[in-house]
N, C-alpha and C positions, 0 to 999 in steps of 0.2 A: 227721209231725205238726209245724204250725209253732206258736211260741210268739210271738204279738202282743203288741207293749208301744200304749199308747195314751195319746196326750196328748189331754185334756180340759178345754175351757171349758166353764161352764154358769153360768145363771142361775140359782138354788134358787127360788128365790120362788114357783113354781107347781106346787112337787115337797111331796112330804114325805120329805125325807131322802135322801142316798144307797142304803140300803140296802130292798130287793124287802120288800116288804109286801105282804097281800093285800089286795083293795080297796082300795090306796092306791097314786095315781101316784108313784112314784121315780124315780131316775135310772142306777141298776142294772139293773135289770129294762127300762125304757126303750131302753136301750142293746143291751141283751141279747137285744132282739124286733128291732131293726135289723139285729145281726148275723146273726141266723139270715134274718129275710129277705133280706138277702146273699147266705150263703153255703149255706142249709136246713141247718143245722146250730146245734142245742142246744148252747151252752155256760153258762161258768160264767166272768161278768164279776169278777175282782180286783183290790181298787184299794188304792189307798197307805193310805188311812184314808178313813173313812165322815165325810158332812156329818149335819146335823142340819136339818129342815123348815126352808126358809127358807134357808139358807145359797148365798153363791157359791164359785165355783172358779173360778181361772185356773194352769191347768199338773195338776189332778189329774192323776196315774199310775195305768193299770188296765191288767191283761194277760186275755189268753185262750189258749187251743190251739183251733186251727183243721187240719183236713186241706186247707181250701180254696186254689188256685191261681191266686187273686186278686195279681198284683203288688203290692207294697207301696205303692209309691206311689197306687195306685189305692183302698188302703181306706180312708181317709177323706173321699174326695169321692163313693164309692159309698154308706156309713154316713150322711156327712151329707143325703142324698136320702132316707135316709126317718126322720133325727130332726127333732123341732120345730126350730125356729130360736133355740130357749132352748138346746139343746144342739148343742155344736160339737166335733167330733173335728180336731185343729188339726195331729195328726202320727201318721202310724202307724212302728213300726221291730219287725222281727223280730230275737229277743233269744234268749239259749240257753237250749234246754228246761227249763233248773234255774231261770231268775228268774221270780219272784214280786214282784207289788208293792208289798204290805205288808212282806214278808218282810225283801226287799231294800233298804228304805226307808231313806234317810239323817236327812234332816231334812223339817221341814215348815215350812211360814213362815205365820202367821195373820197378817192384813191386817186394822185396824178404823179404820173413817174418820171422824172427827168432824168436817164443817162448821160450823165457828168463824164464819158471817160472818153478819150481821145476819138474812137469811132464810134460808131453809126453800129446797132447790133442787126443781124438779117433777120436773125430771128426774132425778138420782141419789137421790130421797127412800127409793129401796128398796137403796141400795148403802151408806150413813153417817148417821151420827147426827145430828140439827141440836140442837146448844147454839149460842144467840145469846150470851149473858154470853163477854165476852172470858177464853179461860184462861192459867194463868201457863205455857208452852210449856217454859221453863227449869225448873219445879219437875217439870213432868210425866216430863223425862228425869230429875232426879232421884231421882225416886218410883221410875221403870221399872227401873231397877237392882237395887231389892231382890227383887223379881220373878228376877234371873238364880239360878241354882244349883238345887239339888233343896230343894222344899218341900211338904208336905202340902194338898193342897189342896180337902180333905173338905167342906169349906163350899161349892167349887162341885159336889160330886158330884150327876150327877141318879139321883133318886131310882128303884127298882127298876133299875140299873142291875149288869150282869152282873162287871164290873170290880171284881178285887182288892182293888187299892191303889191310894189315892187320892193314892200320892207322885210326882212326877213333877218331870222337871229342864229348868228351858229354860236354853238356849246362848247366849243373845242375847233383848235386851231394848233394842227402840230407838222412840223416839217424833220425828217431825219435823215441822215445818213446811213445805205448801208456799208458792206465790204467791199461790194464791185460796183463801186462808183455809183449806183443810183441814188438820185434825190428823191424822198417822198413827202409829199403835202398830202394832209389830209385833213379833212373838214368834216366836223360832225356836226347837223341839223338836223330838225324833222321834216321842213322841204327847202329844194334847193333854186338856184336863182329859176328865174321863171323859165 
């Protein structure tokens, strides 16, 4: 039995979530009907942490076990033949029986883009936020800072959700400018609000 690790891009935008729903497209389940037509083998896709409808990924981590004798190099450009073009397998690597992707999970880095510049882009309109009002770039690293250490953060809890505690600690709290106007915030944790 081999143990696949899987590097994943995807677009969220026409998913509802990471995680297998019935009667609703995700990107689990998505994944998980490529590999069996691959390899005619049922498994059970594990990933670092689950999106939410709508959400991107660049570098999610998911593993599976496979008895399949597909080269390594070859599973991601067999996989990406029968996923949409929303979802891209960017790396496969066989990893020892014991990792898990969540399990295993270091950190995680959340990405949120605000374009700062006078319009609205057509094209990235589903990847960042458009505020036109110029922001102050200096206060917002400011601000981002109190954000670092362990804080409660029950007021973003979503509601019926299965999660304990709603205390969690990010490592890192950084906000930058780039050259064409985007704002970026990013938050490093091992999980993120519930």
């Amino acid at each position: 039995m081999r143990n696949i690790k899987l590097t994943i891009e995807y677009d969220g935008k026409d998913f509802n979530g990471w995680q297998k729903q019935p009667n609703k497209l995700n990107i689990q389940g998505t994944i998980e009907k490529a590999i069996e037509a691959v390899t005619s083998e049922t498994v059970e896709l594990n990933a670092s942490g689950r999106t939410d409808a709508g959400v991107h990924a660049l570098g999610q981590i998911a593993n599976f076990k496979t008895n399949s004798n597909i080269p390594i190099e070859k599973i991601p450009i067999a996989l990406n033949t029968k996923l949409k073009k929303s979802i891209r397998i960017i790396k496969a690597e066989e990893v020892e029986e014991r990792f898990h992707s969540r399990l295993n999970c270091k950190k995680k880095t959340y990405r949120y883009v605000i374009n700062n510049s006078e319009f609205a882009s057509a094209i990235y309109r589903n990847l960042e936020h458009h505020i036109p009002q110029k922001l102050d770039v200096e206060k917002m690293k400011l601000a981002a800072k109190y954000f670092e250490g362990e804080h409660d953060f029950k007021a973003f809890k979503a509601s019926g959700t299965s999660s304990k505690s709603s205390v969690r600690t990010i490592y890192e709290a950084k906000v930058y400018k780039t050259e064409n106007n985007r704002i970026i915030i990013e938050l490093t944790r091992k999980r993120f609000f519930i």
